[in-house]
C-alpha positions as CSV (number, residue, x, y, z in Angstrom):
1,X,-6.0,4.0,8.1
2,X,-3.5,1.1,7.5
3,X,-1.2,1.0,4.5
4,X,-2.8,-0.7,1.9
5,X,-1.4,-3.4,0.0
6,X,1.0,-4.6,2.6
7,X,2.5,-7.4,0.5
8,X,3.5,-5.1,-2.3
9,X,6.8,-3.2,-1.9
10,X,6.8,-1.0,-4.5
11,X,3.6,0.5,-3.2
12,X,5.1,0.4,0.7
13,X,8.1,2.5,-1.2
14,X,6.3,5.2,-3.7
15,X,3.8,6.2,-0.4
16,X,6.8,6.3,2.0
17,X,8.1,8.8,-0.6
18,X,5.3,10.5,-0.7
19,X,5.1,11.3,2.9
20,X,8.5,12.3,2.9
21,X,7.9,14.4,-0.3
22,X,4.9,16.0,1.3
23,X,7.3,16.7,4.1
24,X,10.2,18.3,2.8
25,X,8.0,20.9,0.9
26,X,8.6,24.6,1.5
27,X,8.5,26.0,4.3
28,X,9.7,22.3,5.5
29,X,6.5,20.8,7.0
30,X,3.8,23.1,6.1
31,X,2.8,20.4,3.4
32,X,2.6,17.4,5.2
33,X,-0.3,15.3,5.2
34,X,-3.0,15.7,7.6
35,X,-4.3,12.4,9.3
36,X,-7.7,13.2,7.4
37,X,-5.7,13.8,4.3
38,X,-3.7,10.5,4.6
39,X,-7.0,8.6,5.2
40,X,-8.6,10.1,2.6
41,X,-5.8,9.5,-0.2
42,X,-5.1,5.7,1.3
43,X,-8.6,5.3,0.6
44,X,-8.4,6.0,-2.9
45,X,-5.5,4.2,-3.4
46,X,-7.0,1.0,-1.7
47,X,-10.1,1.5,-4.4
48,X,-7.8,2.3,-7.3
49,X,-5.7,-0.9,-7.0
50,X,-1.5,-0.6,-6.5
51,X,-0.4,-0.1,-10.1
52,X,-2.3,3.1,-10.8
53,X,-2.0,4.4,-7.4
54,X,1.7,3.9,-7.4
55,X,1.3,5.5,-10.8
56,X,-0.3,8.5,-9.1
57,X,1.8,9.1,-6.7
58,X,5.2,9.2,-8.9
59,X,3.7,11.7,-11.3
60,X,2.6,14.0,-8.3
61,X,6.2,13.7,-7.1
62,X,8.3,14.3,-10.8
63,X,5.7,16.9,-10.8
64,X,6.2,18.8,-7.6
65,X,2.5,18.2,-7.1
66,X,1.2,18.5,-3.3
67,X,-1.9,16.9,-4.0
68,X,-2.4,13.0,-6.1
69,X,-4.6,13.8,-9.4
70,X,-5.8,10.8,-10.9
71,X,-7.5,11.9,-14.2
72,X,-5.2,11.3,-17.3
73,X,-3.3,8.8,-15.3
74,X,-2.0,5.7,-16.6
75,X,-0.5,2.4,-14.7
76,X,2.4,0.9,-16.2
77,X,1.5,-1.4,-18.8
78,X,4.0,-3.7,-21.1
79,X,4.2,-0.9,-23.4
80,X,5.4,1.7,-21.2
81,X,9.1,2.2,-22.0
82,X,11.7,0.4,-20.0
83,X,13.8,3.7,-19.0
84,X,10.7,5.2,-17.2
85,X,10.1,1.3,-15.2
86,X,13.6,1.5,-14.5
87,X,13.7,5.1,-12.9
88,X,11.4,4.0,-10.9
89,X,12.6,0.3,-10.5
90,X,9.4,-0.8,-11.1
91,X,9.4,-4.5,-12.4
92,X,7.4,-4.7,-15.7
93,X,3.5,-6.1,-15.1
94,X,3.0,-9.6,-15.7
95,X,1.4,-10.3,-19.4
96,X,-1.5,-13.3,-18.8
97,X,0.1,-16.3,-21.0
């Protein structure tokens, strides 16, 4: 399955990381993502939209997580402090006027 979301770079960026993430888990390799496995979670991301998959898959990765858990997670909103936007240097969401 192609990479969802082609025009966004921040989701291009938070999925390479998570390939390479997947990757470099011990024993290096074991963890990396099976072509059914990457189909499967670029599906999901391509229903859930960029901002909560990107979301998703940075809170797997500050976890140490080997899998994406979606429950209880939240895309960044204008609320969400500026030093966790930054980390990830994530622009903040454009507010409707």
């Amino acid at each position: 399955m192609p990479i969802p979301f082609s025009d966004n770079p921040a989701f291009a960026a938070a999925w390479a990381t998570w390939e390479t993430f997947r990757a470099e888990l011990k024993p290096k390799g074991k963890y990396a993502l099976t072509p059914t496995t990457r189909s499967a979670q670029l599906a999901r991301c391509q229903r859930e939209g960029p901002g909560k998959s990107i979301a998703v898959i940075r809170k797997s990765i500050e976890q140490g997580w080997r899998g994406l858990f979606w429950e209880g997670t939240k895309e960044a909103t204008p609320d969400t402090p500026k030093v966790v936007r930054e980390v990830w240097d994530v622009p903040p969401p454009e507010v409707p006027t």
